[in-house]
Structure formats: structure tokens, C-alpha cells
C-alpha positions as CSV (number, residue, x, y, z in Angstrom):
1,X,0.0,0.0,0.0
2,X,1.2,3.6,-0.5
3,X,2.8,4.7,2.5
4,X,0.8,7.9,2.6
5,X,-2.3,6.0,2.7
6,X,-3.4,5.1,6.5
7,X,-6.0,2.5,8.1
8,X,-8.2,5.9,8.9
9,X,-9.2,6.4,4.9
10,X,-10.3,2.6,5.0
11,X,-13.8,2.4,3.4
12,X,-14.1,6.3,4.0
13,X,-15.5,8.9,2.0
14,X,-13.4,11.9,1.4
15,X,-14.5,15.2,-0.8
16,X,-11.8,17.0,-2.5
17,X,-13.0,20.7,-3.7
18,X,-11.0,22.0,-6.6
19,X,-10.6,18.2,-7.4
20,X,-9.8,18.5,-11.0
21,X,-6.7,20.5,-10.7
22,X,-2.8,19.1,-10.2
23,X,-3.2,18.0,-6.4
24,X,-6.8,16.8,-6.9
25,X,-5.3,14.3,-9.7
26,X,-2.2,13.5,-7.5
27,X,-4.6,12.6,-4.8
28,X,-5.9,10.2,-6.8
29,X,-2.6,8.8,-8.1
30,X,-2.0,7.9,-4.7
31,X,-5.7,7.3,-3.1
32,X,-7.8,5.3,-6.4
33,X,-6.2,1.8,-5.7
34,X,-6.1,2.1,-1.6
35,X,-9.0,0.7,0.6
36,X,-11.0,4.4,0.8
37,X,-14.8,3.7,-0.1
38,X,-15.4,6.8,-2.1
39,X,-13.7,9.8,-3.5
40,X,-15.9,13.0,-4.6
41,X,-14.4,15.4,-6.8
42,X,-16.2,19.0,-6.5
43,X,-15.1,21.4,-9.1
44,X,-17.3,24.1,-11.8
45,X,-15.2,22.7,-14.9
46,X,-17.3,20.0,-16.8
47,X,-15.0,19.6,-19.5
48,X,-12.5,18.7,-16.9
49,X,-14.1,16.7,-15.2
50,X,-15.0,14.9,-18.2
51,X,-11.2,14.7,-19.0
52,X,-10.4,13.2,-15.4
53,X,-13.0,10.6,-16.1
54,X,-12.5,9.1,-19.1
55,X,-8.6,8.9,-18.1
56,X,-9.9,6.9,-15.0
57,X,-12.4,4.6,-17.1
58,X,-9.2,4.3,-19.5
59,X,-5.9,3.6,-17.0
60,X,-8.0,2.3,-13.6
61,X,-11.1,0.6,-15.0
62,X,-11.2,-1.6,-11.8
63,X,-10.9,1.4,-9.2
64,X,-12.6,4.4,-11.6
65,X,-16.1,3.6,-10.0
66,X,-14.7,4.6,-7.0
67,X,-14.7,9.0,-8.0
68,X,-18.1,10.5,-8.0
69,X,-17.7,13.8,-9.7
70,X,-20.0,16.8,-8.9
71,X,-19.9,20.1,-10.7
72,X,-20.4,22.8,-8.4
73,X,-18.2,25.8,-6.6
74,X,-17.6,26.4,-3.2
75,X,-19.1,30.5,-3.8
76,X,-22.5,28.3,-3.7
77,X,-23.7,27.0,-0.4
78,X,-26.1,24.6,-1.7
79,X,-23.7,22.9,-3.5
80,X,-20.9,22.4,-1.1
81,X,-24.0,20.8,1.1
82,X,-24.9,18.3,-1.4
83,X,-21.4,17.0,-1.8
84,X,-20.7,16.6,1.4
85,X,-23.9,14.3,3.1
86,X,-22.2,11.7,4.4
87,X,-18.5,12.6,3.8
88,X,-16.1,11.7,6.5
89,X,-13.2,14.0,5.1
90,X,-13.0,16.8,3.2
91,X,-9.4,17.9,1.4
92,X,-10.0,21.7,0.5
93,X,-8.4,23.0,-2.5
94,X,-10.2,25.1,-4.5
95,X,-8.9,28.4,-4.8
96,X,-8.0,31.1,-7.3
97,X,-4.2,31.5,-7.0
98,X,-3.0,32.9,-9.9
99,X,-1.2,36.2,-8.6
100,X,-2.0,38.6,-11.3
101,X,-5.5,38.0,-12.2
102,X,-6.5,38.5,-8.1
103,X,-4.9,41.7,-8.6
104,X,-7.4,42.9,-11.4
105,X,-10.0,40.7,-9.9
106,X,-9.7,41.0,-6.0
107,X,-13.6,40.8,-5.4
108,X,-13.8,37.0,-7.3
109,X,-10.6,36.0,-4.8
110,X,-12.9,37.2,-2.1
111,X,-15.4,35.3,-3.4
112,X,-13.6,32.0,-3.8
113,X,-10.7,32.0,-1.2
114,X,-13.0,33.4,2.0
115,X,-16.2,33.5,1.9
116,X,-16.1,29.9,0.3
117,X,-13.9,28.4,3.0
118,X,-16.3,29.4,4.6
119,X,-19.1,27.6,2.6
120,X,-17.0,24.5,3.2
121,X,-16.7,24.7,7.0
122,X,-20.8,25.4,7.1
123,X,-21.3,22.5,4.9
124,X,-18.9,20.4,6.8
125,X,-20.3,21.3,10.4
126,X,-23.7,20.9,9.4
127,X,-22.7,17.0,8.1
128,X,-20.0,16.4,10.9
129,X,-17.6,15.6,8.3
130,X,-15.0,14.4,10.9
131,X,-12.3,16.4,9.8
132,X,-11.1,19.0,7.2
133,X,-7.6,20.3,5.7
134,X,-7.3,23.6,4.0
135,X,-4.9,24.1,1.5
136,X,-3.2,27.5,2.0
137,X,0.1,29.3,0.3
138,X,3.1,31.2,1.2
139,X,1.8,34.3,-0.2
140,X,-0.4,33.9,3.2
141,X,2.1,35.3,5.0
142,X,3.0,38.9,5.0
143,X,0.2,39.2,1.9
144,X,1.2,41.9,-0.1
145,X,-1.4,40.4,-3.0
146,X,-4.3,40.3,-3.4
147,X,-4.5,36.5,-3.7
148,X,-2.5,36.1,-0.7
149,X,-4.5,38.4,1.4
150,X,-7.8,36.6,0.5
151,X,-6.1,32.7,1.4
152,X,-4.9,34.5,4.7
153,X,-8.4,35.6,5.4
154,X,-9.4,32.4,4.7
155,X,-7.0,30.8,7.2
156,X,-8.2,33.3,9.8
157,X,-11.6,32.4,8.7
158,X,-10.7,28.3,9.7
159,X,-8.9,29.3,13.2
160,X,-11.5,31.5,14.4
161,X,-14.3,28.5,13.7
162,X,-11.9,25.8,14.4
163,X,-12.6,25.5,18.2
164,X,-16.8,25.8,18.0
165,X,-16.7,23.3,15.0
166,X,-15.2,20.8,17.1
167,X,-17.2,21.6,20.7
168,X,-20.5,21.2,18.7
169,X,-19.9,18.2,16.4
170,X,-16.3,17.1,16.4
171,X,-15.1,18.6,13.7
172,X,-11.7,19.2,13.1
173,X,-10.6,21.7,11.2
174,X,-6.7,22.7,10.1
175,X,-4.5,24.3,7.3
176,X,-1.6,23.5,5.2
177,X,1.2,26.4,4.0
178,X,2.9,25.8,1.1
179,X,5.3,27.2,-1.1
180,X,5.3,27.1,-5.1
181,X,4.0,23.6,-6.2
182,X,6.4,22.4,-9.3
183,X,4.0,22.3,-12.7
184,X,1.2,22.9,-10.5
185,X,-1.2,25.3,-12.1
186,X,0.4,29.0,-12.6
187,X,3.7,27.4,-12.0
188,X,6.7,28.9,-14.4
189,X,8.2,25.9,-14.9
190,X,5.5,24.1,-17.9
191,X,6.3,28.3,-19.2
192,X,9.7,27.3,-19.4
193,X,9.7,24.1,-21.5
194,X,7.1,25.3,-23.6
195,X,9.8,28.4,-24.6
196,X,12.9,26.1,-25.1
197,X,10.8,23.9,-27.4
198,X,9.5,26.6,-29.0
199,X,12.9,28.1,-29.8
200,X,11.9,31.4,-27.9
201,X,13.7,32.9,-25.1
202,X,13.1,32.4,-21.4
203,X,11.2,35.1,-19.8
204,X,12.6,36.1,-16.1
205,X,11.3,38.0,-13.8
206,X,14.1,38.6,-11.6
207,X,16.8,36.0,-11.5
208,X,17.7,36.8,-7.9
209,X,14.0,36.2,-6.8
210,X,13.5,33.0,-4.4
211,X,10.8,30.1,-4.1
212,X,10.3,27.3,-2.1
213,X,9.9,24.3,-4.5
214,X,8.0,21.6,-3.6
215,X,6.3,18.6,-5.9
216,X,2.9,17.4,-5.8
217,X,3.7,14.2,-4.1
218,X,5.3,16.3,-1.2
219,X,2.1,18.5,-1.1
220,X,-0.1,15.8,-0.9
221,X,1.9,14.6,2.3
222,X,1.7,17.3,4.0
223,X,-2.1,17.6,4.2
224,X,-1.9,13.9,5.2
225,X,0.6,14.1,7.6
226,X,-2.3,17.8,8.6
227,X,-5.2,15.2,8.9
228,X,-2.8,12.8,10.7
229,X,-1.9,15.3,13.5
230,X,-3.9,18.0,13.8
231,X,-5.6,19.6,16.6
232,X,-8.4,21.9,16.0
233,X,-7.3,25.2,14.0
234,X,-3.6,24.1,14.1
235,X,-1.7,25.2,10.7
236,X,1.0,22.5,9.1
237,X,3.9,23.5,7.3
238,X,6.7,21.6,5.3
239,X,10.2,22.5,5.4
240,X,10.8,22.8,2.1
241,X,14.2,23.9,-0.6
242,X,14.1,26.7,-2.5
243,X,16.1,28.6,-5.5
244,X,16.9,31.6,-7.0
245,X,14.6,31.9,-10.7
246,X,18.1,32.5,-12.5
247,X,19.1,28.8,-11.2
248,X,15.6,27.5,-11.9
249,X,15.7,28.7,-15.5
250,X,19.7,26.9,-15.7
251,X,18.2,24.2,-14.5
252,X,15.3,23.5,-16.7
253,X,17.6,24.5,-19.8
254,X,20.0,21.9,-18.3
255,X,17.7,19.4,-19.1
256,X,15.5,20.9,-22.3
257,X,18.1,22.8,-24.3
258,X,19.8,26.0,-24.3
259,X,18.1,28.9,-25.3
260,X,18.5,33.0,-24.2
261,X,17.5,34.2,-20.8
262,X,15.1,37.2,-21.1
263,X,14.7,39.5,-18.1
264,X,11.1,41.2,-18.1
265,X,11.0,42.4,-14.4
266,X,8.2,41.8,-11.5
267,X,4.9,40.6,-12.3
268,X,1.6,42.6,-10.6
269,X,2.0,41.8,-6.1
270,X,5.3,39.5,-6.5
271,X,7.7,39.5,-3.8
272,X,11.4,39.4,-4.0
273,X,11.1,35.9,-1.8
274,X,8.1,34.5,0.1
275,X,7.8,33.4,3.7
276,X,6.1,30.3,4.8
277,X,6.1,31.1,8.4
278,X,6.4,34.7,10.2
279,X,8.2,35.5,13.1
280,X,5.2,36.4,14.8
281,X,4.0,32.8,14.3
282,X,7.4,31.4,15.2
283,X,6.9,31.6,19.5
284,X,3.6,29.2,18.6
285,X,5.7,26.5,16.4
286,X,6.6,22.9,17.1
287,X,9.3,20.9,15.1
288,X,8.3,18.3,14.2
289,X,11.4,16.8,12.2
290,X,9.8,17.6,8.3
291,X,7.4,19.9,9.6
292,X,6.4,22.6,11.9
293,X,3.2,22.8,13.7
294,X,1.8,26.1,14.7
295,X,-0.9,26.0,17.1
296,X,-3.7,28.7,17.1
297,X,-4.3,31.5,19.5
298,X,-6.0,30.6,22.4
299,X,-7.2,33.6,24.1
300,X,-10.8,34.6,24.3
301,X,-12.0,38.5,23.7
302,X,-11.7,39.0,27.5
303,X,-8.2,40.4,27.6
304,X,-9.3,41.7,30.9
305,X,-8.1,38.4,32.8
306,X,-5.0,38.1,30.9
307,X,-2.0,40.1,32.2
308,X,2.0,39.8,32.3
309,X,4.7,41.0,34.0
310,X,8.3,41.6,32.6
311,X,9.2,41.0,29.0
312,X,6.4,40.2,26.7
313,X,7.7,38.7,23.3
314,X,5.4,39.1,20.3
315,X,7.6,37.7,17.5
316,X,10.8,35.0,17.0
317,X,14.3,35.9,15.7
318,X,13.7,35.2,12.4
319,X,10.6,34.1,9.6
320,X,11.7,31.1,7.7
321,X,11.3,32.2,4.4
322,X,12.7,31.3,0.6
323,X,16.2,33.3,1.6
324,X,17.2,31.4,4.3
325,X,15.8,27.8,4.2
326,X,17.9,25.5,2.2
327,X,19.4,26.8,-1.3
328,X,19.4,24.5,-4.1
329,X,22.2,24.9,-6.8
330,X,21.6,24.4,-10.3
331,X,21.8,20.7,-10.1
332,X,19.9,20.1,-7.2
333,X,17.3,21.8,-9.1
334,X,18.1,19.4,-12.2
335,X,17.3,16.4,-9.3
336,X,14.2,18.6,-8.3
337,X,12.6,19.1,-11.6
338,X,13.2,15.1,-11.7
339,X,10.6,14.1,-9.0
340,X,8.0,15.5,-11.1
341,X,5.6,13.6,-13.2
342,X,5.0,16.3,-15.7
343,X,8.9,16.8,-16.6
344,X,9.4,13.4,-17.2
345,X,6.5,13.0,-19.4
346,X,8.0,16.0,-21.3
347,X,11.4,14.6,-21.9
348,X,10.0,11.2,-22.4
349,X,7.4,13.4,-25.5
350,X,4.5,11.6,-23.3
351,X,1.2,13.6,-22.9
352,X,0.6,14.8,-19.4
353,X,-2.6,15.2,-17.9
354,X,-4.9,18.4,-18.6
355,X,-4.3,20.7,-15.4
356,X,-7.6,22.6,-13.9
């Protein structure tokens, strides 16, 4: 059996929202031939869905009976309810997290990444779904974007219902923080290839820019390792390697061909390097050897019965962010790029999946 895959899925129904996209599919890749009863995929793309099912009728004939797909979006209450009567788990994904278009669009990243977390949690109270992991980004912390001030609204929004959700039903709900997802959906790296092949330069932002880099597999384990070991509003993080964008570029060329390097400056709300975890969040973390757990504030409203004498910290020494976690050189972003799925199919000239 996969070793992400524990007895607690066994014969359980778990709802993925977003499910078409790349960690709804590598969910699958990981989940479709375990011993979980039923997986729902929730999305408001038909013709993706209708993609991810005929590739499951196609490559998994014996497991595909197993995803029930519903076409819905978490802005509508109604249909976050339906999906989720008699779910056990819920895996919440569905966002808009492209960086630019929340910047023209900053009412439809409302929309989406808070007031439908929100949709989710109210669906999922009102069915006890047992327990629920939120997918959240870097760009959460310190947002200076638009889309990374709506998914840190939308973590506020899981933390502040965390501890009612589980008094009245059991419900527990927690959060994931990750940084950029390799070939994930608004990654640079398909961009990349597709110029090489193409014969066209490579377009840089900045090469002294950092990301975290993670692949899908390693996102998909760290909201299983969330729905593992969470406690109610508790937030997971991975330690993860990062680059610079120059090395990244050198690397993918490394593998795909030379071509020219084209600097065309900072997109709309990107930062010179993201942080996963602040320092203000840094006095509530626990090491956990891969990860970092940071619990949720505690405190009630009543500040009256709280008081302190002395020194009263408020922050740690230092956020661990894309400058100062592990630096990958060029090639240990050539052994990077190699974990993922969608780079070997493209030097192998295989067709990938359609991302959502």
C-alpha cells in the first residue's frame, strides 16, 4: 500500500474541492487503488471533469467507479451541502491563485478563497464531516497580494471556527502552508519548456527572486501528515528547498536545451522571496522533524483576565522564508525538476494530464 495512505481512509469517503486541478489528480494517483470507499471530486469545470473521467475509465477501469464527480463551486452554499452528506473527510483545494489575475479581480478572490472556505466549514459542520484540511500558500504570510491576502483571510476564517466546530460536532478543522507547487497550475516551470521547445527565449522576472519548491507528491503529504496530526485550528507547514529563478531557468535549460535568458521584471504583487512562516507565528511553532506545527491562539475576547509582567515577546528571531531555508544549486534543481511527473513526461514526448 502507499505509505501515505493510513487504516483511517479505509472504506471512507473523502470530498476533495478543486478536485480537477494538479493536487486533486495526484490525490488520486495515490488514493484510487487504496482501501477508501469513495472519492468526490467538487469542481465548476465539466469539461475537466470529463477529462479526469475518461482517463480513469481508460488507465483504472477496476478502481474508476470509486470517484463520483460533482460540478459545483464552493461560492455556492447549496452545492458544497450536497457534496458533502455523508462525507467523513474533506481535502479543500479550491482556490483562485493565480497572482495577477486576483490583482485585477480582488472581489472574485474574495469570493472564492474566503467566503467559500467558509461555505466549506458550514457545509462540513452541518454533516460532521470528521475532519477537514485547507490548502493555504506562502503568499499567506506577509500578503502583499491580493491573492494572498484573501487565502490569509481564509485561514483566519478556519482558526476563528476551528474550536466551536469541534465543541459542537467534532469537527476538526486545520491548514496547510505551502510554497510554489512544481508544474502545479500558474507554475513557471511548464512556461519554461514550452519556450525552449518553442525556440523562444526564457522570460525572467528577476533571477535573484526565491521560491520554495515543492512537488505534488510532497504537497499531498503534508495535508496527510495535517489530517494525521492536527488539533483543531492548528496550521502545518513543510520544510521545504528553495532557488533563485536564475538557477531554476539553468536548470530546466539543463535538461531541455539552451536557449537565451530574457529579463522582463516583477509581475503585478510579486515578492522578491516568500515566507512560509512569520516571526510572529514562530513563538507558537513545534518541530516536528519535516514539519512545523503552529498552534492557534487561544485567548478569548476577555483580555481583561490576561496580564503579564516583565518582557512580553510578540515575534521569533527570524521568519523562515525562501532566503534562508535550504538553497538548491543548479543541479539540485536538475534532481528537483526530476521528482515531477509532468517533466518526465515531457522529456519522455508523453502527454501529461490536462491541469484545472
Amino acid at each position: 500500500m502507499n505509505t501515505l495512505i493510513t487504516d483511517a481512509f479505509q472504506g471512507k469517503t473523502l470530498v476533495i474541492t478543486g478536485g480537477t486541478g494538479s493536487f486533486g489528480s495526484t490525490v488520486l494517483k495515490h488514493f484510487l487503488t487504496s482501501d477508501i470507499g469513495e472519492i468526490r471530486i467538487i469542481s465548476r469545470d465539466e469539461k475537466k471533469q470529463d477529462t479526469m473521467r475518461h482517463n480513469l475509465q481508460a488507465n483504472y477501469p477496476g478502481f474508476a467507479n470509486k470517484v463520483h464527480f460533482y460540478v459545483g463551486d464552493v461560492r455556492n452554499l447549496d452545492s458544497v451541502r450536497d457534496v458533502m452528506y455523508g462525507a467523513n473527510y474533506v481535502f479543500h483545494a479550491a482556490a483562485l491563485k493565480e497572482v495577477p489575475s486576483c490583482e485585477f479581480f480582488p472581489m472574485e478572490a474574495v469570493k472564492t478563497n474566503i467566503l467559500g472556505t467558509d461555505n466549506v466549514i458550514t457545509a462540513a459542520v452541518e454533516n460532521r464531516v470528521e475532519k477537514v484540511v485547507f490548502l493555504s500558500t506562502d503568499k499567506a504570510a506577509y500578503p502583499i497580494n491580493s491573492m494572498g491576502m484573501t487565502k490569509a483571510l481564509g485561514e483566519k476564517v478556519m482558526q476563528a471556527r476551528a474550536q466551536k466546530a469541534f465543541e459542537r460536532v467534532g469537527t476538526v478543522l486545520s491548514c496547510t502552508r505551502y510554497g510554489n507547487v512544481m508544474c502545479s497550475r500558474g507554475s513557471v516551470i511548464p512556461l519554461f519548456i514550452d519556450q525552449i521547445k518553442r525556440g523562444e527565449p526564457i522570460t525572467i522576472t528577476d533571477p535573484n527572486m526565491t521560491r520554495f519548491l515543492m512537488n505534488l507528491d510532497e504537497a499531498v503529504a503534508l495535508v496527510v501528515f495535517a489530517f494525521q496530526h492536527a488539533e483543531p485550528g492548528d496550521l502545518f507547514i513543510q520544510k521545504a528547498d528553495a532557488s533563485t529563478i536564475g538557477d531554476l531557468a539553468d536548470g530546466v535549460m539543463k535538461l531541455f536545451g539552451e536557449t537565451e535568458k530574457r529579463i522582463i521584471g516583477t509581475r503585478h504583487g510579486e515578492k522578491l522571496y516568500e515566507t512560509l512562516m512569520t516571526r510572529e507565528e514562530r513563538l507558537r511553532a513545534t518541530d516536528m522533524g519535516n514539519y512545523f506545527r503552529i498552534s492557534p491562539d487561544g485567548r478569548s475576547l476577555n483580555y481583561d483576565k490576561f496580564y503579564v509582567e516583565g518582557n512580553v515577546l510578540t515575534e521569533g528571531e527570524e521568519a523562515y522564508t525562501s532566503h534562508n531555508t535550504n538553497r538548491l544549486d543548479v543541479d539540485g534543481v536538475v534532481s528537483k525538476l526530476l521528482t515531477t511527473d509532468y517533466v518526465q513526461e515531457e522529456l519522455e514526448g508523453r502527454p501529461h494530464p490536462v491541469d484545472a
